[in-house]
NUFI-127496 format. One record per atom (N, C-alpha, C): residue in one letter; x negated, z, y negated; atom name; residue number from 1. Coordinates in nm, 3 decimals, m for minus. Example, Ala and Ser with C-alpha at 12.3 -4.5 7.8 and 13.67 -1.06 7.14 Angstrom:
! residues 2
@rest=A, X=m1.319, Z=0.780, Y=0.569, atom=N, nr=1
@rest=A, X=m1.230, Z=0.780, Y=0.450, atom=CA, nr=1
@rest=A, X=m1.320, Z=0.780, Y=0.330, atom=C, nr=1
@rest=S, X=m1.285, Z=0.708, Y=0.225, atom=N, nr=2
@rest=S, X=m1.367, Z=0.714, Y=0.106, atom=CA, nr=2
@rest=S, X=m1.290, Z=0.787, Y=m0.003, atom=C, nr=2
END
This chain:
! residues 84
@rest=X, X=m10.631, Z=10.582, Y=m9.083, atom=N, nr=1
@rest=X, X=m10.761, Z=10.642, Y=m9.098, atom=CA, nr=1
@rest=X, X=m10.786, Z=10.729, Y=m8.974, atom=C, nr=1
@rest=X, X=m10.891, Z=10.728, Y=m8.957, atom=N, nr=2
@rest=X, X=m10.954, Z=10.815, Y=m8.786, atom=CA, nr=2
@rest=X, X=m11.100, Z=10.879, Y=m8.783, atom=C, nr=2
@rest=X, X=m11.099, Z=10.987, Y=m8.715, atom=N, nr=3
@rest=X, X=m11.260, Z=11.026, Y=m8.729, atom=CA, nr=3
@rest=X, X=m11.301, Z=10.992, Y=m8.615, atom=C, nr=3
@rest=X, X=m11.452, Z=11.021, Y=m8.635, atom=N, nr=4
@rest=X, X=m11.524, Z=10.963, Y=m8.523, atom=CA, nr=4
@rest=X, X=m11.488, Z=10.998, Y=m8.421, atom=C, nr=4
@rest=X, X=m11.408, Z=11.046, Y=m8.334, atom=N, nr=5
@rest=X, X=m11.341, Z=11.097, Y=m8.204, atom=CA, nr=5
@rest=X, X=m11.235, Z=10.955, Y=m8.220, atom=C, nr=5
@rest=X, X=m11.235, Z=10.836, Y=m8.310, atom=N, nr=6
@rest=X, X=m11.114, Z=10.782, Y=m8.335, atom=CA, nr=6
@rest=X, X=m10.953, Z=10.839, Y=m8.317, atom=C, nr=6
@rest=X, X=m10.950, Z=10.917, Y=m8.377, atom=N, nr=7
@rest=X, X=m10.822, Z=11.021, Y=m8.334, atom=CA, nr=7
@rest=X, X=m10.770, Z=10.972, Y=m8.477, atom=C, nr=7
@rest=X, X=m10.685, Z=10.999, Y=m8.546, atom=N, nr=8
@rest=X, X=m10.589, Z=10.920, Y=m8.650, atom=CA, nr=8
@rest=X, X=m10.553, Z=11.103, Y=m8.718, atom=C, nr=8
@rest=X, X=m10.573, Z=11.072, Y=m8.826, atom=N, nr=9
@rest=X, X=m10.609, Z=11.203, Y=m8.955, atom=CA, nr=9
@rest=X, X=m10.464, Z=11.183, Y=m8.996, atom=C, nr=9
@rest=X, X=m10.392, Z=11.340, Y=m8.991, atom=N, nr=10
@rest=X, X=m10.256, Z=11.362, Y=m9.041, atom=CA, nr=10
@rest=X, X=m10.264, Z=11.385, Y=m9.192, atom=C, nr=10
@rest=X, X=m10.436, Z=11.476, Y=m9.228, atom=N, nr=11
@rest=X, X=m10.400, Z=11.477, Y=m9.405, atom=CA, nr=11
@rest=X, X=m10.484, Z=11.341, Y=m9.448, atom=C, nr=11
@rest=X, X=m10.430, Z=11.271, Y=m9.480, atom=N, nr=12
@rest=X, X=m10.495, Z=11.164, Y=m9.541, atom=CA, nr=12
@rest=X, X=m10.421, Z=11.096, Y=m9.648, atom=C, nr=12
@rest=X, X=m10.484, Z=11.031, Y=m9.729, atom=N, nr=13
@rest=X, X=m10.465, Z=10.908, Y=m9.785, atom=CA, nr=13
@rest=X, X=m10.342, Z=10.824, Y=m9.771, atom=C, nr=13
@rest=X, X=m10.270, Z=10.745, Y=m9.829, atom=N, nr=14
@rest=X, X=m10.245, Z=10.634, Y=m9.757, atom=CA, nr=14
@rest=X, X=m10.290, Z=10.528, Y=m9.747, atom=C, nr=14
@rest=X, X=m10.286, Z=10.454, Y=m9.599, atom=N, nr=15
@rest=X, X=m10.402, Z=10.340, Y=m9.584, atom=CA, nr=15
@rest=X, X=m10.330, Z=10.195, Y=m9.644, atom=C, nr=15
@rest=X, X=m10.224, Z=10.191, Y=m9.676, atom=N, nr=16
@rest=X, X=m10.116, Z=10.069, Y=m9.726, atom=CA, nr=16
@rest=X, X=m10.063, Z=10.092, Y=m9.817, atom=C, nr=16
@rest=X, X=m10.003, Z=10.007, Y=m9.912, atom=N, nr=17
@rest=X, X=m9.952, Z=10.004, Y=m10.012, atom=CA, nr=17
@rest=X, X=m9.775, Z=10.121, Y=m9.985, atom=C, nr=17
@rest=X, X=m9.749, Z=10.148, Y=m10.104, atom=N, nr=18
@rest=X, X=m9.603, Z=10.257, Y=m10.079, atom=CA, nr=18
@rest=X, X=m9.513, Z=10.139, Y=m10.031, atom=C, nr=18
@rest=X, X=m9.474, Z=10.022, Y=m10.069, atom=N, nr=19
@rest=X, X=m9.354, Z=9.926, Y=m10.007, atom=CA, nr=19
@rest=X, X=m9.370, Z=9.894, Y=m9.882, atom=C, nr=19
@rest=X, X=m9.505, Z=9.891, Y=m9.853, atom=N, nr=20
@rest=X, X=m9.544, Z=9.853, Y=m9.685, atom=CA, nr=20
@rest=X, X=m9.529, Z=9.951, Y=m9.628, atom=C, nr=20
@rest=X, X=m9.548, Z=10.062, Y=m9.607, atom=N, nr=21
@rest=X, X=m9.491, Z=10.129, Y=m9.564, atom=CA, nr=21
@rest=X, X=m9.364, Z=10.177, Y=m9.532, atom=C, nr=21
@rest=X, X=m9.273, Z=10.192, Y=m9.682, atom=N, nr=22
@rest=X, X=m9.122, Z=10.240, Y=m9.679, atom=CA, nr=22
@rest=X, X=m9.026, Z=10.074, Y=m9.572, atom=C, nr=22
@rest=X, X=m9.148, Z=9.954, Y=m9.598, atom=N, nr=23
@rest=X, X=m9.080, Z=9.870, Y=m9.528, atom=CA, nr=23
@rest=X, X=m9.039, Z=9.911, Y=m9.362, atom=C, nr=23
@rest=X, X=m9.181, Z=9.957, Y=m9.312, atom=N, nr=24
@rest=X, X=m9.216, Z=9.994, Y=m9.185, atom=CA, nr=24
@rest=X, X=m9.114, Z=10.090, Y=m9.147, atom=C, nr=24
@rest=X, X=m9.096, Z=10.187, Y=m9.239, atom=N, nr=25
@rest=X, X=m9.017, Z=10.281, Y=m9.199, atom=CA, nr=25
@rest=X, X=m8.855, Z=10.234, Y=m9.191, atom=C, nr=25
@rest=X, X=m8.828, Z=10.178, Y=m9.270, atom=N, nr=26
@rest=X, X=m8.688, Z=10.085, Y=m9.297, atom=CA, nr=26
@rest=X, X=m8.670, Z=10.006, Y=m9.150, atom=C, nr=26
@rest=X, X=m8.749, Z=9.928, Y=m9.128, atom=N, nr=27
@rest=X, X=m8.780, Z=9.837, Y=m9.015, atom=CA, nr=27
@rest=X, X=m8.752, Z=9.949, Y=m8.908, atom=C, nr=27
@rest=X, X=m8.814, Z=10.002, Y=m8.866, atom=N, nr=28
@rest=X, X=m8.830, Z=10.115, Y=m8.779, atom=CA, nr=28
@rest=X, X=m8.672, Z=10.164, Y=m8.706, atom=C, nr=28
@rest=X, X=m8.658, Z=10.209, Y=m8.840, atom=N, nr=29
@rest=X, X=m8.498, Z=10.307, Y=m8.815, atom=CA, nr=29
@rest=X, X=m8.427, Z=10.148, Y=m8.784, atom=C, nr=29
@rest=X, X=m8.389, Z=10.038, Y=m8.830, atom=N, nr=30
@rest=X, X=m8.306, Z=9.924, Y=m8.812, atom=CA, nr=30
@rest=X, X=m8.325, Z=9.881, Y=m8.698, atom=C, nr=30
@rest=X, X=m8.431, Z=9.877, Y=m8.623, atom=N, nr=31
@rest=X, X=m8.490, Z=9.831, Y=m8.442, atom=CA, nr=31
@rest=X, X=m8.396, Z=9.941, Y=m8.414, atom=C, nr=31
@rest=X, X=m8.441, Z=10.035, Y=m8.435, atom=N, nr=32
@rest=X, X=m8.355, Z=10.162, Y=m8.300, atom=CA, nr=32
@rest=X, X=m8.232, Z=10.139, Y=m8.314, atom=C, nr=32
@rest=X, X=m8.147, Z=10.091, Y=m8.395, atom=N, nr=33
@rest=X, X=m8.001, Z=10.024, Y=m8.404, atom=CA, nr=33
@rest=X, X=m7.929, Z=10.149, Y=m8.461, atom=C, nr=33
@rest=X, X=m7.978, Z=10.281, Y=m8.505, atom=N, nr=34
@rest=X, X=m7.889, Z=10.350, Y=m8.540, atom=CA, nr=34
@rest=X, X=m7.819, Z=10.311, Y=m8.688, atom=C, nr=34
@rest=X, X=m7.697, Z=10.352, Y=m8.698, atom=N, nr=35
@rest=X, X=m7.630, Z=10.345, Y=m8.803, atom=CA, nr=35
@rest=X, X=m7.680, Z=10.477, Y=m8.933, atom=C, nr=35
@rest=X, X=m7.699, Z=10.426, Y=m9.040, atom=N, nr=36
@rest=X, X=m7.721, Z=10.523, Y=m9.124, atom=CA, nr=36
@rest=X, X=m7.613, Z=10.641, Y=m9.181, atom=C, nr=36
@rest=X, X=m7.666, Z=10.763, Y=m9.158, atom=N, nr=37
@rest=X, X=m7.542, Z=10.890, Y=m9.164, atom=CA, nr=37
@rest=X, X=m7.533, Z=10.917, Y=m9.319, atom=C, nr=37
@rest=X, X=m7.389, Z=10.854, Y=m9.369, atom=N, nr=38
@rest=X, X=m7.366, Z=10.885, Y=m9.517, atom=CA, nr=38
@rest=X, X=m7.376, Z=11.030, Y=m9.590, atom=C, nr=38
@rest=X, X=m7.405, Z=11.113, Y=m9.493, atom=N, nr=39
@rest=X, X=m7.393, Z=11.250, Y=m9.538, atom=CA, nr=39
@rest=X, X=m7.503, Z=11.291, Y=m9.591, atom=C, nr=39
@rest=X, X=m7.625, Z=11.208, Y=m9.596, atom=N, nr=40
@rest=X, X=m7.739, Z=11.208, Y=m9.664, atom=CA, nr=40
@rest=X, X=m7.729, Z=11.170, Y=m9.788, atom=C, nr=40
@rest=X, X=m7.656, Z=11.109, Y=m9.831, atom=N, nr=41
@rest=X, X=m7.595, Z=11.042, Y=m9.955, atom=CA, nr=41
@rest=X, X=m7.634, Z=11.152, Y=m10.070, atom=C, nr=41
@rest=X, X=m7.540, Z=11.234, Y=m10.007, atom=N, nr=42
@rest=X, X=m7.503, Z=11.343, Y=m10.099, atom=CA, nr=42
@rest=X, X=m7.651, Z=11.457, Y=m10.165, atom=C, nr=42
@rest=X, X=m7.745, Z=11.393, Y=m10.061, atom=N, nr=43
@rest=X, X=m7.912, Z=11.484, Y=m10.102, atom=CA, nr=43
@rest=X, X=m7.994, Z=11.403, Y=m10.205, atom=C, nr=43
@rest=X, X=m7.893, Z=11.267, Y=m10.216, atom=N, nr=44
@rest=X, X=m7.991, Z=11.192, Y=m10.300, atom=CA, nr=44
@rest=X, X=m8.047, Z=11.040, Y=m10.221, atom=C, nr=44
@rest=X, X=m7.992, Z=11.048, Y=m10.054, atom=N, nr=45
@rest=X, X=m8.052, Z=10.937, Y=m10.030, atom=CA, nr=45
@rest=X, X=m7.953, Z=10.865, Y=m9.963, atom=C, nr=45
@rest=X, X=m7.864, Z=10.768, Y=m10.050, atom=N, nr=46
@rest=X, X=m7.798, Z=10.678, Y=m9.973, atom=CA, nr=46
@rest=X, X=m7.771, Z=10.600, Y=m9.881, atom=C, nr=46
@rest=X, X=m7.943, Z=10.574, Y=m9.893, atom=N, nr=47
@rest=X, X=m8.002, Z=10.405, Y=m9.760, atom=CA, nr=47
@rest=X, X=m8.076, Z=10.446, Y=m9.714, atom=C, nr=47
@rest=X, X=m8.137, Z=10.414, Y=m9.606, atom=N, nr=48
@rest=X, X=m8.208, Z=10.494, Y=m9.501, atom=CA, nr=48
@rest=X, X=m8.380, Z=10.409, Y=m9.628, atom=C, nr=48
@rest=X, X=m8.328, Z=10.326, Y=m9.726, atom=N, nr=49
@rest=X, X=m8.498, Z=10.281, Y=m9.793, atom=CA, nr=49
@rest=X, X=m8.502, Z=10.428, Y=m9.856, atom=C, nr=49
@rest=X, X=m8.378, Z=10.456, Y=m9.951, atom=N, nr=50
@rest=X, X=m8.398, Z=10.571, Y=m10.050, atom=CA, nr=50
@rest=X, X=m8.470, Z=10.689, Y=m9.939, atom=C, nr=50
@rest=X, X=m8.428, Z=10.701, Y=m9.844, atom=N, nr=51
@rest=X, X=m8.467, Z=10.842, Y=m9.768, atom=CA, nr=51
@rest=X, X=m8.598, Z=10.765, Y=m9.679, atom=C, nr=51
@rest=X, X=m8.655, Z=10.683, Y=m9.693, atom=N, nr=52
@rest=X, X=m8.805, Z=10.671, Y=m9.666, atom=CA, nr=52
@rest=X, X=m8.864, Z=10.701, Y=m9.794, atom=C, nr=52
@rest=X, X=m8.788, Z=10.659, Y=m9.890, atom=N, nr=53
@rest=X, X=m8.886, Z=10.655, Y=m10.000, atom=CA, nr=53
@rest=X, X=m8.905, Z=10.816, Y=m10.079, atom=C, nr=53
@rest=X, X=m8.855, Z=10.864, Y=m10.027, atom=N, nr=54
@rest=X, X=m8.829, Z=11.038, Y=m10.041, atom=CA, nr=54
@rest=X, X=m8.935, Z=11.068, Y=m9.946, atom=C, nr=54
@rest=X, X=m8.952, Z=11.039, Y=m9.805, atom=N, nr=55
@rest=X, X=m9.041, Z=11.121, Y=m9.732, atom=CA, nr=55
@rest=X, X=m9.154, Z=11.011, Y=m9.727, atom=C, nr=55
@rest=X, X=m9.194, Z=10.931, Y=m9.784, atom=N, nr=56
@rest=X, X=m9.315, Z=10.849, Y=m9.856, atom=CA, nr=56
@rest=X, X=m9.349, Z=10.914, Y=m10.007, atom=C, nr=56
@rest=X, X=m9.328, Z=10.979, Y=m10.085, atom=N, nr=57
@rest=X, X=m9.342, Z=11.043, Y=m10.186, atom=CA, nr=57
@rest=X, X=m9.377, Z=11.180, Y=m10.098, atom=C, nr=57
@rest=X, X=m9.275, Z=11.265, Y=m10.092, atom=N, nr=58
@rest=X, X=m9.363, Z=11.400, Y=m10.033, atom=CA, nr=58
@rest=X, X=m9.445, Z=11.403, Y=m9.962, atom=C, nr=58
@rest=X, X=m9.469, Z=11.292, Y=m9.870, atom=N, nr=59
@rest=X, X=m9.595, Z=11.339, Y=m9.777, atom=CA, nr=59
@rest=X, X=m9.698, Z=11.324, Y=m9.872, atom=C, nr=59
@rest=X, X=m9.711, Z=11.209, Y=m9.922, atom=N, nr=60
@rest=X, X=m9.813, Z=11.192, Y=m10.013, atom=CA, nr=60
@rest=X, X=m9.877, Z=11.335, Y=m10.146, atom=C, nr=60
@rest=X, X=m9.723, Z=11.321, Y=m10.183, atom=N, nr=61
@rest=X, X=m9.770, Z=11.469, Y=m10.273, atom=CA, nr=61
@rest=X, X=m9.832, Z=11.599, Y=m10.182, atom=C, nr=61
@rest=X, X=m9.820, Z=11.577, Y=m10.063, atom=N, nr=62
@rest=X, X=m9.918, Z=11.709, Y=m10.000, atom=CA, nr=62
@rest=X, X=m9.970, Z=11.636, Y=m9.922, atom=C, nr=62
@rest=X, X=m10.067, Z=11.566, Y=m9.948, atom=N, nr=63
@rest=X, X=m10.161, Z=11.491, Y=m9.862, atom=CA, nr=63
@rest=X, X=m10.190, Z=11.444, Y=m9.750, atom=C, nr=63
@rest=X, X=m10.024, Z=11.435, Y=m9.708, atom=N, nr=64
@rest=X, X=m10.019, Z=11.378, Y=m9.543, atom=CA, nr=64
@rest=X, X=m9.995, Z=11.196, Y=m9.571, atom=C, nr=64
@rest=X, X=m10.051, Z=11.137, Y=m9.422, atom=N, nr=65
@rest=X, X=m10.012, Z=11.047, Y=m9.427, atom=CA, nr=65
@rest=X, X=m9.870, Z=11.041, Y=m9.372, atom=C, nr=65
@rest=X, X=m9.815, Z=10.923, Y=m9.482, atom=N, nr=66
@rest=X, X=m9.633, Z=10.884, Y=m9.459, atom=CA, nr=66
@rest=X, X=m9.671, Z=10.864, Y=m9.363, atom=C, nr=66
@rest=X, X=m9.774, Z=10.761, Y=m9.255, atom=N, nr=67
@rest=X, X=m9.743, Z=10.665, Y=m9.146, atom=CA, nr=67
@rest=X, X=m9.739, Z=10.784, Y=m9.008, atom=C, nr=67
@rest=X, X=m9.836, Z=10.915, Y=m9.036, atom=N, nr=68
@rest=X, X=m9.854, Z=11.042, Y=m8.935, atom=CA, nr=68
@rest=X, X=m9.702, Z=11.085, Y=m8.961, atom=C, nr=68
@rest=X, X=m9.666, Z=11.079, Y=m9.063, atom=N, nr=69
@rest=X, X=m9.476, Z=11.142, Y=m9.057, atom=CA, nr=69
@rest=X, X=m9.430, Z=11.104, Y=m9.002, atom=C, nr=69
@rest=X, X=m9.422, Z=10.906, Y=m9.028, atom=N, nr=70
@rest=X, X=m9.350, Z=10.846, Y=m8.960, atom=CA, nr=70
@rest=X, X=m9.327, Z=10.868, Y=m8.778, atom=C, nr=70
@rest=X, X=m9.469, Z=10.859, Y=m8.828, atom=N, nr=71
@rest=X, X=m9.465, Z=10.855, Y=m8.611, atom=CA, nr=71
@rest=X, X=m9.424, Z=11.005, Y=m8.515, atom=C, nr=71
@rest=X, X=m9.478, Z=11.089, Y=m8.639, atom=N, nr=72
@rest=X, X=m9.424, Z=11.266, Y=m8.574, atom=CA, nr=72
@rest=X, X=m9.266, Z=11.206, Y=m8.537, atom=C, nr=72
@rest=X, X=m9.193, Z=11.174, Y=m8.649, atom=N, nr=73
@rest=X, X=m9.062, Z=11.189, Y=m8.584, atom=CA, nr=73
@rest=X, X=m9.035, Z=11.071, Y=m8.502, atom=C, nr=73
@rest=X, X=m9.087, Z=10.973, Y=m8.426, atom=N, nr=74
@rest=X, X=m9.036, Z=10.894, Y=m8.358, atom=CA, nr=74
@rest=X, X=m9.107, Z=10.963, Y=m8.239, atom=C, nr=74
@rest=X, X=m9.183, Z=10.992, Y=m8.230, atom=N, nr=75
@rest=X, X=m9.267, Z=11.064, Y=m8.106, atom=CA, nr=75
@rest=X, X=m9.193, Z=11.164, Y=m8.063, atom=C, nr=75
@rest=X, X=m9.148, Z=11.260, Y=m8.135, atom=N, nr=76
@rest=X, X=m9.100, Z=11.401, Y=m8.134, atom=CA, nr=76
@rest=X, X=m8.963, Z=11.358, Y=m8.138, atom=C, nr=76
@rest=X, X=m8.893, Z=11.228, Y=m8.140, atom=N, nr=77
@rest=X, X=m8.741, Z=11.234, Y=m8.206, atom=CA, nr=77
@rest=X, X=m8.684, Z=11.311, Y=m8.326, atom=C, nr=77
@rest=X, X=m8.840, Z=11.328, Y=m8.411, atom=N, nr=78
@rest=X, X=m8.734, Z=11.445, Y=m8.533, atom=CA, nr=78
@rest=X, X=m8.651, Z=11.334, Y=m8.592, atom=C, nr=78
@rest=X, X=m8.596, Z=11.262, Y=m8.598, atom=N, nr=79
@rest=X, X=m8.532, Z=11.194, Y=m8.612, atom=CA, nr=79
@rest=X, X=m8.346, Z=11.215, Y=m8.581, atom=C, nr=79
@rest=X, X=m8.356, Z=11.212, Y=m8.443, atom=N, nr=80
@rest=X, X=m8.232, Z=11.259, Y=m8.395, atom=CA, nr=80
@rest=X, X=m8.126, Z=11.380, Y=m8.484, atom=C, nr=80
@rest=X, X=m8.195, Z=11.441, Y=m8.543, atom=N, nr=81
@rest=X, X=m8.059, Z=11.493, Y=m8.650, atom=CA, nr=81
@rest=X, X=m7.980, Z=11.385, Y=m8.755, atom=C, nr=81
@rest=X, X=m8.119, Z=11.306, Y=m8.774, atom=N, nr=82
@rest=X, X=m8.014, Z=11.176, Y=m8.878, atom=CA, nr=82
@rest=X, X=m7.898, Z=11.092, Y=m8.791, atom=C, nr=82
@rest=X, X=m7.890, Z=11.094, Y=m8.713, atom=N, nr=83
@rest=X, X=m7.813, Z=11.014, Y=m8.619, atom=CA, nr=83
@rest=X, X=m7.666, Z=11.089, Y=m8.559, atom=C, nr=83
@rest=X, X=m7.670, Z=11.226, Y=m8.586, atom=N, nr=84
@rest=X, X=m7.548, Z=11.308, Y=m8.543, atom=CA, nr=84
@rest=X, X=m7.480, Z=11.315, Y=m8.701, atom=C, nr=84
END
């Protein structure tokens, strides 16, 4: 979703179904080749699906788009703590 500046809206909606997405995100982390860090396990998210599907639920419950999450941390590398 985008406003007329076509600029892409962080509180939004989501524009795709929740599996298309958690796919994207699944997909995502599996291209970059990292190995998934078991120490997440222990928060509740075993597989890097369970821990999309955790930050596909909260964004949503506060009205961000998952896909603006998604991309904050590939843009920003917030990512890089899952990987140490």
């Amino acid at each position: 979703m985008t406003n007329a500046a076509g600029q892409r809206l962080i509180m939004s909606a989501p524009t795709a179904s929740r599996s298309e997405v958690i796919d994207e995100m699944e997909d995502a982390w599996d291209q970059a080749g990292y190995s998934y860090p078991s120490a997440l396990a222990a928060g509740g998210a075993p597989t890097i699906r369970d821990f999309a599907s955790i930050v596909y639920d909260e964004a949503v419950a506060e009205g961000v788009s998952p896909r603006a999450g998604l991309r904050a941390g590939h843009e920003g590398d917030g990512l890089a703590a899952l990987r140490r």
